[in-house]
C-alpha positions as CSV (number, residue, x, y, z in Angstrom):
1,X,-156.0,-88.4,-23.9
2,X,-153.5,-90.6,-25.8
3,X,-151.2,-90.8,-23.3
4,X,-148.5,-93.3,-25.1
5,X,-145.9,-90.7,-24.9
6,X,-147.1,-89.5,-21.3
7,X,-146.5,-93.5,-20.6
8,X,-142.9,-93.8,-21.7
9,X,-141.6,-90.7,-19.7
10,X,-143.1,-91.5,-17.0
11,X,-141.4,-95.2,-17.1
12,X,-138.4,-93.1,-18.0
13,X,-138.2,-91.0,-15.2
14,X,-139.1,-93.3,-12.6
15,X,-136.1,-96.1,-13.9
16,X,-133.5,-93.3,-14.0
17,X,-134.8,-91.4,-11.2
18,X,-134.0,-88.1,-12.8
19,X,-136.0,-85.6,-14.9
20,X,-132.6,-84.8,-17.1
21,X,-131.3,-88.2,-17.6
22,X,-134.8,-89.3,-19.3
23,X,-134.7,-86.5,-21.6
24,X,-131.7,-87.6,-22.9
25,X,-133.2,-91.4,-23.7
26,X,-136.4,-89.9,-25.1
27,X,-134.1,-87.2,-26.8
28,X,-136.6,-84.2,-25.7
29,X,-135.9,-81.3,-23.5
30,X,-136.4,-81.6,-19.3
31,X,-139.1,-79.3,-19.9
32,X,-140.7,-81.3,-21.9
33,X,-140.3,-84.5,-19.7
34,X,-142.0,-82.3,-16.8
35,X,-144.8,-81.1,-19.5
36,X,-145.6,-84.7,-19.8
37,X,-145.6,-86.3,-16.4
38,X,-147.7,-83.1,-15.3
39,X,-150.4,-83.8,-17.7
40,X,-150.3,-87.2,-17.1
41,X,-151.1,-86.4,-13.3
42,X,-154.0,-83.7,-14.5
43,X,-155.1,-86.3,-16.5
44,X,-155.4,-89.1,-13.7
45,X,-156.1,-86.3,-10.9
46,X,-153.9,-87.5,-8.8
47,X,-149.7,-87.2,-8.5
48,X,-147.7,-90.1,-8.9
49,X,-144.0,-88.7,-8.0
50,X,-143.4,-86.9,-5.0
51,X,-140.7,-84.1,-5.2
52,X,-138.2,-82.3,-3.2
53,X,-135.1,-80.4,-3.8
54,X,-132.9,-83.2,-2.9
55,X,-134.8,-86.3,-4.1
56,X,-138.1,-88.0,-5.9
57,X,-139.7,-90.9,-4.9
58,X,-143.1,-92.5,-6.1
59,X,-146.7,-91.9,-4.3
60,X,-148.9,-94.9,-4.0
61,X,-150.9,-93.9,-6.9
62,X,-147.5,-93.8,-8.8
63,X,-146.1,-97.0,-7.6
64,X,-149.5,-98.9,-8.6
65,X,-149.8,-96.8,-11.8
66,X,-146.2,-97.5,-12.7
67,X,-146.6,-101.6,-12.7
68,X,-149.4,-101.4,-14.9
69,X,-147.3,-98.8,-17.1
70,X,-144.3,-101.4,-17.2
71,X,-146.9,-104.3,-18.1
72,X,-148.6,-102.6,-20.8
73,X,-145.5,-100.7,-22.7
74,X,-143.9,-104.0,-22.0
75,X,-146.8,-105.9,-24.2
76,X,-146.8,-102.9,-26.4
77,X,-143.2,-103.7,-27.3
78,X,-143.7,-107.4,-28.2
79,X,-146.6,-106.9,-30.2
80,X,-144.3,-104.5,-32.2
81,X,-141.4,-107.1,-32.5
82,X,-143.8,-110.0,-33.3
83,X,-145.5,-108.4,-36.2
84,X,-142.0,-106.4,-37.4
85,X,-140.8,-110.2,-37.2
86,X,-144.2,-111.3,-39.7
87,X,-143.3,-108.1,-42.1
88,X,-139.5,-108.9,-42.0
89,X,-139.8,-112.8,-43.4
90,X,-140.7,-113.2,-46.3
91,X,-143.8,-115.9,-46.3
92,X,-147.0,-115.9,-48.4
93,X,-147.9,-116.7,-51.7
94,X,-145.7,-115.1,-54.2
95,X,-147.4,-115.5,-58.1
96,X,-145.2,-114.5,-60.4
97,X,-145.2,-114.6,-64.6
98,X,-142.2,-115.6,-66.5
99,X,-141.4,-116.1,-69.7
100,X,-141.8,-119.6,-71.0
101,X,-139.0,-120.8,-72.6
102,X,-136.8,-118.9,-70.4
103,X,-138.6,-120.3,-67.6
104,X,-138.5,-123.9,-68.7
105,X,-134.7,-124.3,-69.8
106,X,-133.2,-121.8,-67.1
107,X,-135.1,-120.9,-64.2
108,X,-136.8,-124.3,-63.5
109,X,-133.5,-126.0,-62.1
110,X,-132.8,-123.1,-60.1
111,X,-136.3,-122.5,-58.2
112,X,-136.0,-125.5,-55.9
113,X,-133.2,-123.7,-54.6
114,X,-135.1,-120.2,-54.3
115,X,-137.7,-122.7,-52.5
116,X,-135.2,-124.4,-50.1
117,X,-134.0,-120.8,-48.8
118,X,-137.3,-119.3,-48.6
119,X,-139.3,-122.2,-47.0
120,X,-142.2,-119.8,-46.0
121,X,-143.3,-118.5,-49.5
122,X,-145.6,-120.2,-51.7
123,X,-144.4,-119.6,-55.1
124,X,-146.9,-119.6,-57.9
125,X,-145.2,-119.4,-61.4
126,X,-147.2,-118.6,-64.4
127,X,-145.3,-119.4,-68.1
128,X,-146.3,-116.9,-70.3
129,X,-144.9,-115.2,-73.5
130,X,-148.3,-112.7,-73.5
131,X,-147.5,-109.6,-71.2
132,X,-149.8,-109.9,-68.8
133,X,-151.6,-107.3,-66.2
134,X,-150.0,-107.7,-63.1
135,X,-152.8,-106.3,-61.0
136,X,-155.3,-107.9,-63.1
137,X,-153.9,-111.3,-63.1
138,X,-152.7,-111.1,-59.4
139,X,-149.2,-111.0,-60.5
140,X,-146.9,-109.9,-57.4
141,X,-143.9,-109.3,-60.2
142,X,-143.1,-110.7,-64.2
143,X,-140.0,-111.1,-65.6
144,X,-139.3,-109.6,-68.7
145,X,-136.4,-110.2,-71.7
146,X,-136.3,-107.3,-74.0
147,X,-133.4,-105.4,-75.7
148,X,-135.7,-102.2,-75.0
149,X,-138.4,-101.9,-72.7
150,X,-141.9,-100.9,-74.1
151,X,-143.1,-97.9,-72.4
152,X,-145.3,-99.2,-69.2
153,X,-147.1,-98.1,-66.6
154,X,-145.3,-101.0,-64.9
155,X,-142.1,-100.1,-62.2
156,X,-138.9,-102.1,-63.9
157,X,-135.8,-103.0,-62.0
158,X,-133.1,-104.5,-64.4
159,X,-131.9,-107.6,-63.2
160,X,-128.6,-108.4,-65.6
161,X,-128.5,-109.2,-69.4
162,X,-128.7,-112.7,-71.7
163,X,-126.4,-112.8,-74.3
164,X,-127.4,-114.1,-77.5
165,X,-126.2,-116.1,-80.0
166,X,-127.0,-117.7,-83.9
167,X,-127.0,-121.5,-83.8
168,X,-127.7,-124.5,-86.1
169,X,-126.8,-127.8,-86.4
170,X,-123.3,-129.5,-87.5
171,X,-125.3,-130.9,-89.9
172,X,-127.2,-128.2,-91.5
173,X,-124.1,-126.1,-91.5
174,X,-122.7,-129.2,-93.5
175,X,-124.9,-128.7,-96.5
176,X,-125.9,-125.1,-96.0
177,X,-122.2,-123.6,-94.9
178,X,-121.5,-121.2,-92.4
179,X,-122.4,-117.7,-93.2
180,X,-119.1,-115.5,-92.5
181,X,-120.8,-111.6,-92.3
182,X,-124.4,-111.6,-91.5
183,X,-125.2,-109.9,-95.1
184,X,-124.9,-113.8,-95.6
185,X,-127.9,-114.9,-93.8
186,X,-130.1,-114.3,-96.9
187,X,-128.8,-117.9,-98.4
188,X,-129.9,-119.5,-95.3
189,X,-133.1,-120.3,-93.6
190,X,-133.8,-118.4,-90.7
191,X,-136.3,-119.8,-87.9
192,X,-137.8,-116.9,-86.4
193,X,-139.1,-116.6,-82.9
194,X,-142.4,-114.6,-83.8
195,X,-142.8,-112.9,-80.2
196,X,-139.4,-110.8,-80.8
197,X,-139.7,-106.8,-80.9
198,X,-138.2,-107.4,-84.5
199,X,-139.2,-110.7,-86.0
200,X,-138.3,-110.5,-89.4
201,X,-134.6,-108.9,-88.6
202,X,-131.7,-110.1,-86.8
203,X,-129.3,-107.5,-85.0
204,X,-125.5,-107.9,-84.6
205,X,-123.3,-105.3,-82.8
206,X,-124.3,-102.4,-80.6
207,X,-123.6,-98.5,-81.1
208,X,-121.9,-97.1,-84.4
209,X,-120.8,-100.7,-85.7
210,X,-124.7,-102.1,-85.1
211,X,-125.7,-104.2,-87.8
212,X,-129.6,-104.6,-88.9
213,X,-130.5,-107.8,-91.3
214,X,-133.7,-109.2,-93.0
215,X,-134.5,-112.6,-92.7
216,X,-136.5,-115.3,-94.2
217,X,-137.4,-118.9,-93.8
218,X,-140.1,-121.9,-94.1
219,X,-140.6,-121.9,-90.2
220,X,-141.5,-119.2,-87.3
221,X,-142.7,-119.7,-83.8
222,X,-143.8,-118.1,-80.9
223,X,-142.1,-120.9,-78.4
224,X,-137.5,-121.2,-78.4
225,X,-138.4,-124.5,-77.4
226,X,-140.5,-125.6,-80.2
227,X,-137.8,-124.5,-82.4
228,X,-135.3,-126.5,-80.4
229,X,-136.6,-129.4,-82.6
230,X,-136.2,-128.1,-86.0
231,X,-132.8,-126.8,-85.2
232,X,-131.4,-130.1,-84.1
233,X,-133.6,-131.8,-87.3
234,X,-131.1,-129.5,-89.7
235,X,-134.1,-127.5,-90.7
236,X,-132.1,-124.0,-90.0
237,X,-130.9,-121.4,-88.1
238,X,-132.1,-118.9,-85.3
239,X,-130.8,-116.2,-83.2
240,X,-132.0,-117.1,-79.5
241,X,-130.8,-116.2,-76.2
242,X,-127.9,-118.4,-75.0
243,X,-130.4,-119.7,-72.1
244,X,-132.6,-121.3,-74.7
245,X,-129.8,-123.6,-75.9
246,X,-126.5,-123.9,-73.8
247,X,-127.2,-127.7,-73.0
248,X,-127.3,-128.1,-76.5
249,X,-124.1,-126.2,-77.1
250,X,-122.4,-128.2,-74.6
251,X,-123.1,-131.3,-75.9
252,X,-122.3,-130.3,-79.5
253,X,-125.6,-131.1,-80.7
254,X,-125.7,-127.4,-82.2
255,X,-122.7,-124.8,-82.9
256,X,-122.3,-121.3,-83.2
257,X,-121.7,-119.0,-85.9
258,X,-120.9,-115.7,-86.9
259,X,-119.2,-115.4,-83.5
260,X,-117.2,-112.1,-84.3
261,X,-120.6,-110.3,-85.1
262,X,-122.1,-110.6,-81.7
263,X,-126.2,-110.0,-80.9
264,X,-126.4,-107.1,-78.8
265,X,-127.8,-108.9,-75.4
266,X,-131.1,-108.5,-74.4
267,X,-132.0,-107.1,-70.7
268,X,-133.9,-109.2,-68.1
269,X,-136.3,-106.9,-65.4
270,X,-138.2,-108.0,-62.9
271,X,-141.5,-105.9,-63.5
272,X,-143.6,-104.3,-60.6
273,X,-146.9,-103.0,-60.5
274,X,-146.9,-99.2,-59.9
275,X,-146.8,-97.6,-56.4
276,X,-146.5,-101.1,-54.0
277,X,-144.0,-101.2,-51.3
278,X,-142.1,-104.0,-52.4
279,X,-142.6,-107.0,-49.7
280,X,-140.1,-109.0,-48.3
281,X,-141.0,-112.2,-50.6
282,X,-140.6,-109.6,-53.7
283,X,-137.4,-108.8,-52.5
284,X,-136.8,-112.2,-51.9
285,X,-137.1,-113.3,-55.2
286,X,-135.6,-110.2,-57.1
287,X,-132.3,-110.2,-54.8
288,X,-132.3,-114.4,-55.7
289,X,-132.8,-114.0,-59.3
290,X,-130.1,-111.2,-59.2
291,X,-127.7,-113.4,-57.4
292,X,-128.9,-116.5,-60.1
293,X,-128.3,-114.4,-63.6
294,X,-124.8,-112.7,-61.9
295,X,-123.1,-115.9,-61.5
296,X,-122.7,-116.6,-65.0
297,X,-124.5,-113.5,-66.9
298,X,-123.1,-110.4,-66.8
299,X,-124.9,-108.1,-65.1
């Protein structure tokens, strides 16, 4: 008999000393209170409350059977809260793939803090442009930049959006000019980040008013940060996302141009595998880096 049920009425009825009033805790019916108790009693062969019109009161079997029932549901009860307490925090090992230049120039300075809060995880970051198989690679989540998703077999919840913008040097802008419409970018060279859903073109504008370009130049690579270099050597100029190169833009080591024809902004997602609850060191991390990118990127 799986008497659980049996167990808690029985407590129920004994603390309140009334049939009625622990129905009403156990949100059942009297009948079913007195269903319960009675095959409790046919189960141990023996009855536990002794009844009258005017009162109830426990037999010996009941009193003895009722301290072991407070002991065990007792027990039950903070085994539930101990491992509801394990489920709640997030703790464990939490491997996640980012990409790399993103991951370098934005998220590095801000993991310590992820870290600090969440003492109990383990965090194991892979840097990765390649999109990688969660479940093969023992990935609990990825993050992804993309104007458009691929289609993916992979659950994505968007996270906010990286603007972009077209940079260069003061000095390369020196001898090269500034472009003034983008239909001018085919006098300059263009560094081209190589992993880019479009490599060869650079978008301006979203909707109606979007703008589509072809560009060319002497250098592309499949790392923003390698081409960090050759943008502050005067080699050129790239469209990156801001991330890649706001220290630089602070410090006026590179400008911007074409400022009135703005990239449309890419999309950031944290990437799940299919059909997984999402744990609490998942959620962890997605509810940080939504709090991260919302405090200066729109979300």
């Amino acid at each position: 008999m799986d008497n659980l049920q049996n167990l808690r009425a029985f407590r129920r009825v004994v603390e309140s000393t009334s049939f009625t009033r622990a129905a009403e805790t156990l949100d059942i019916s009297p009948g079913s209170v007195s269903k319960l108790i009675a095959a409790l009693e046919q189960h141990l062969g023996t009855r536990l409350l002794a009844r009258s019109t005017r009162r109830m009161s426990l037999t010996e079997a009941g009193r003895i059977y009722y301290a072991h029932c407070v002991r065990i549901l007792d027990e039950l009860d903070h085994a539930e809260r101990a491992v509801q307490q394990l489920v709640d925090v997030p703790r464990g090992t939490l491997r996640v793939s980012v990409p790399t230049s993103f991951g370098i120039l934005w998220l590095s300075g801000r993991l310590p803090a992820f870290l600090r809060q969440f003492p109990e995880i383990r965090l194991d970051v892979v840097a990765s442009d390649q999109y990688v198989d969660l479940v093969e690679g023992g990935f609990d989540l990825a993050l992804r930049i993309s104007r458009k998703l691929q289609d993916s077999s992979m659950v994505a919840k968007p996270l906010g959006e990286i603007p972009h913008v077209v940079v260069a040097s003061p000095a390369y802008f020196k001898s090269a000019g500034k472009p003034r419409a983008p239909d001018e970018l085919v006098r300059h060279n263009c560094l081209v980040y190589s992993q880019s859903q479009m490599p060869g073109e650079w978008a301006f504008g979203e909707g109606k008013s979007a703008v589509v370009v072809p560009v060319q130049g002497n250098y592309q690579c499949n790392n923003s940060v390698m081409l960090r270099a050759a943008l502050l050597d005067g080699i050129g100029m790239t469209q990156t996302p801001l991330p890649v190169v706001e220290d630089l833009l602070k410090s006026r080591q590179l400008v911007t141009c074409l400022d009135d024809y703005r990239p449309p902004p890419h999309r950031i997602f944290a990437m799940l595998p299919q059909q997984r609850a999402v744990s609490p060191k998942v959620r962890a991390f997605i509810d940080f880096m939504a709090e991260q990118l919302g405090a200066r990127i729109k979300k």
